[in-house]
C-alpha positions, 0 to 999 in steps of 0.5 A: 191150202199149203203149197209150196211157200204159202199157207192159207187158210179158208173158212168153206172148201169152196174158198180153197178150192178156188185159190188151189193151185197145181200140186197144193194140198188141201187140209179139212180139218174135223167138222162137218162140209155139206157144201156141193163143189167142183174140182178141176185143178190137177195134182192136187191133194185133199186131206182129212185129220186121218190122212194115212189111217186105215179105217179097217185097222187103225183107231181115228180121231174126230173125223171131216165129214163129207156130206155133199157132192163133189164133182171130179173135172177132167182137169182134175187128173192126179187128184188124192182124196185121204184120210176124210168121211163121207155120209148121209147126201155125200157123192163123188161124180166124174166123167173122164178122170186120170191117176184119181187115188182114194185113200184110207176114207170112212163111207158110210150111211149114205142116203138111199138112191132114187132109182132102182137097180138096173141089171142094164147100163141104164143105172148110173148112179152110186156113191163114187160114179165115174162114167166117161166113153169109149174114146176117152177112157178114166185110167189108173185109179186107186181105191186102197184101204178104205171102209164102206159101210151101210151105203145104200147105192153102188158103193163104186160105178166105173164105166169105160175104165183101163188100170184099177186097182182095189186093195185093202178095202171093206165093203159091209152091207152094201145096198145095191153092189159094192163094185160096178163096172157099168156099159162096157170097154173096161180094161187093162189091169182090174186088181183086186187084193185084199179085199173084204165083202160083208153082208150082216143079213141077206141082201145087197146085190153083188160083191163085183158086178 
């Protein structure tokens, strides 16, 4: 963990969370973290060995592979997630979540979901799922230059969101839809820019749902 004065060094994700203050950074350096965590301290950021490279543009280096779930806590607004890569169990659940970024990831590979697809707010899954209520809307996230490829569920499910903006994104065959708005009170400013839907073969269900 690197933080203001103090440079830290931890052998599991686990271990830094839990000494990360507010406005620390983490840094995962390349290699494999299957562990399942929690984050709940606001302003942080955590940082891969590709932090501000585009996948969709640039060359990367050996990758930090994410193969667990992480959970968002409320009290984890501000949070920045760069530069990392997700595969095979790997997730993102939240409830409520303010000022979330996610920057220049790798996605891909995910294991396939356990509950078909459902035209209905009754499916709530997806690799990145973020579902809070009509009183306590997640507000200002941000999904820019980022590479989904081969996930099998949702790539991205928000429910009762205000102010998302996309950019810069690839969603290549995507198993269920790249993009979901789930249950309803979404709002504010929905951005979408630049961003690039790719199926190899027929199949998938929807670009934006």
């Amino acid at each position: 963990v690197d933080g203001a004065d103090l440079e830290d060094h931890f052998d599991t994700l686990a271990e830094a969370l839990a000494a990360a203050k507010d406005g620390d950074t983490i840094k995962l350096v390349a290699g494999e973290y299957a562990e399942s965590v929690t984050i709940s301290v606001s302003n942080l950021t955590i940082i891969g060995p590709n932090a501000g490279v585009n996948p969709n543009a640039e060359e990367r280096v050996s990758e930090a592979v994410i193969k667990g779930v992480w959970t968002i806590s409320t009290s984890a607004s501000n949070l920045t997630i760069n530069g990392l890569a997700f595969t095979g169990d790997a997730k993102i659940t939240a409830g409520q979540i303010q000022g979330v970024k996610f920057l220049n990831n790798y996605v891909h590979d995910t294991t396939a979901p356990a509950d078909a697809w459902a035209e209905s707010n009754a499916y709530k899954s997806g690799f990145f799922y973020a579902a809070s209520s009509n009183s306590t809307l997640s507000t200002d996230l941000q999904f820019f230059n980022n590479r989904f490829e081969n996930v099998a569920d949702d790539n991205i499910n928000l429910a009762y969101v205000d102010n998302v903006s996309f950019d810069g994104n690839v969603f290549k065959n995507f198993g269920y839809d790249a993009i979901r708005f789930n249950n309803g009170y979404n709002g504010g400013v929905l951005a979408f820019t630049n961003n690039e839907f790719v199926q190899d073969t027929l199949g998938g269900y929807n670009g934006i749902f």
